[in-house]
C-alpha positions as CSV (number, residue, x, y, z in Angstrom):
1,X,80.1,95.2,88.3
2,X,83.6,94.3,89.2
3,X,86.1,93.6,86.0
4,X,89.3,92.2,85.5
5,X,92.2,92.6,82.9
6,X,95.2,90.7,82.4
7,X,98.2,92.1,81.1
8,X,101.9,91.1,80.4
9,X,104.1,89.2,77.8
10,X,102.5,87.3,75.3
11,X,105.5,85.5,74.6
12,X,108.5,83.5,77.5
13,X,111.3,81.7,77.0
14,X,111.7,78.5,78.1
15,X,113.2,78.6,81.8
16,X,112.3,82.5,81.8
17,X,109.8,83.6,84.9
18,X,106.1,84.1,83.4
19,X,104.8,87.2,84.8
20,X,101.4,88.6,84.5
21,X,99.6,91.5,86.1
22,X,95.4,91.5,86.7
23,X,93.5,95.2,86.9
24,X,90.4,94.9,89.1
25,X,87.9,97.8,88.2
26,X,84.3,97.9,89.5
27,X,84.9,96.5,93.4
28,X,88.5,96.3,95.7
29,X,90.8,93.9,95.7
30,X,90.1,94.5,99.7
31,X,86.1,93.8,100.1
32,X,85.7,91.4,102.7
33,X,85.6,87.9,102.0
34,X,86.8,88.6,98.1
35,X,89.1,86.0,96.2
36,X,90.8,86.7,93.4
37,X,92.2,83.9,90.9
38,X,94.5,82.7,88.3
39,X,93.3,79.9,85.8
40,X,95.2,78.9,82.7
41,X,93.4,77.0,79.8
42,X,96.7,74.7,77.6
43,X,95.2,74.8,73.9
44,X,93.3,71.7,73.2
45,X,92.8,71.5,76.9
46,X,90.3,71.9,80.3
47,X,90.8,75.0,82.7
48,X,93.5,74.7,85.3
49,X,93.0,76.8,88.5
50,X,96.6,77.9,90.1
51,X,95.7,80.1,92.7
52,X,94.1,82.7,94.4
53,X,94.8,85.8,97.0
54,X,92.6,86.5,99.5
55,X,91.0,90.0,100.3
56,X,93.5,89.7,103.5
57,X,96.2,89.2,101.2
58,X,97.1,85.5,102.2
59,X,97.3,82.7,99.3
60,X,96.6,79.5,98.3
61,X,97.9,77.6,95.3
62,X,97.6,74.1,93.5
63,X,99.5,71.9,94.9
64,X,100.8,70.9,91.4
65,X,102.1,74.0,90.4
66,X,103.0,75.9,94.4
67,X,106.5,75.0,94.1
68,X,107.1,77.7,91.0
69,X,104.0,80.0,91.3
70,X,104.0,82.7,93.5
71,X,100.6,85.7,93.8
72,X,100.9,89.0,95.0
73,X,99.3,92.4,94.9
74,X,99.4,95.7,94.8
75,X,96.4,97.2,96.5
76,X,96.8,100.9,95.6
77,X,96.9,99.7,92.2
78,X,94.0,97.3,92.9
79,X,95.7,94.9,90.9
80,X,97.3,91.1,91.5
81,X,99.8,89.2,89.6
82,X,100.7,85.5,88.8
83,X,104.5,84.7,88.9
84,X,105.8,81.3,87.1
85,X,109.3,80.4,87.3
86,X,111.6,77.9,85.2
87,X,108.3,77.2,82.4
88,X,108.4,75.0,79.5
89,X,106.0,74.5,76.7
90,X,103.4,73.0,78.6
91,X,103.1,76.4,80.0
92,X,102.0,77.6,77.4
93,X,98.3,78.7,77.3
94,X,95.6,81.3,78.1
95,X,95.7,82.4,81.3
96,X,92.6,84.5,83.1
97,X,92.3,86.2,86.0
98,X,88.8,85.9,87.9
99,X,86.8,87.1,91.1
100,X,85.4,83.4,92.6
101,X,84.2,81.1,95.7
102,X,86.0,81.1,98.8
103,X,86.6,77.0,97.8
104,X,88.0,78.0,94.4
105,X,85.3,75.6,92.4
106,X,82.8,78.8,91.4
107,X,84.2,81.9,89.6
108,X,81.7,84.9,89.1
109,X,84.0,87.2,86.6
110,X,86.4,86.9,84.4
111,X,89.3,88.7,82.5
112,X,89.1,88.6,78.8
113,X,92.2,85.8,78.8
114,X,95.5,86.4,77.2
115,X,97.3,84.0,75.0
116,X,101.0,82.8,76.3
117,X,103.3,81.0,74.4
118,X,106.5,79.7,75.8
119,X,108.9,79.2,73.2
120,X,113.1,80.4,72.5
């Protein structure tokens, strides 16, 4: 049973770059056909999907949020991570890393969520 855990800063200043890293344990980054994604939950407020990377490494992001977010990964770690440039408060929220549908609506697992707050 695949299994994901975020990591990074709990805590970004305003205009600061958001970084946060995924560990994938259970199944490869790699398996065919395999998407891995960011979603972000603002307190108060619905889930937000921001992106995913493919098994093949290519990515796809919300159009809303593509011209500051940038995914990667590190495959001999197994791991992927979210990149957020210039954020403000409304960037502040719990963010979760998942395994989902190749159309980005269904998401099968789930990281535990970690809390950031964007504040100087």
């Amino acid at each position: 049973q695949v299994q994901l855990q975020e990591s990074g800063p709990g805590l970004v200043k305003p205009s600061q770059t958001l970084s946060l890293t995924c560990t994938v344990s259970g199944g490869s980054i790699t398996t065919n056909k395999s998407y891995w994604n960011w979603i972000r939950q603002p307190p108060g407020k619905g889930l937000e999907w921001i992106g995913c990377i493919r098994y093949s490494g290519s990515t796809v992001y919300s159009p809303s949020l593509a011209s500051r977010t940038s995914l990667s990964r590190d495959t001999s770690k197994n791991q992927f991570t979210l990149q957020m440039s210039s954020v403000t408060p409304e960037d502040a929220a719990v963010y979760y890393c998942t395994r989902g549908s190749s159309d980005y609506q269904y998401f099968t697992s789930w990281g535990q969520g970690t809390l950031v707050t964007v504040n100087s």
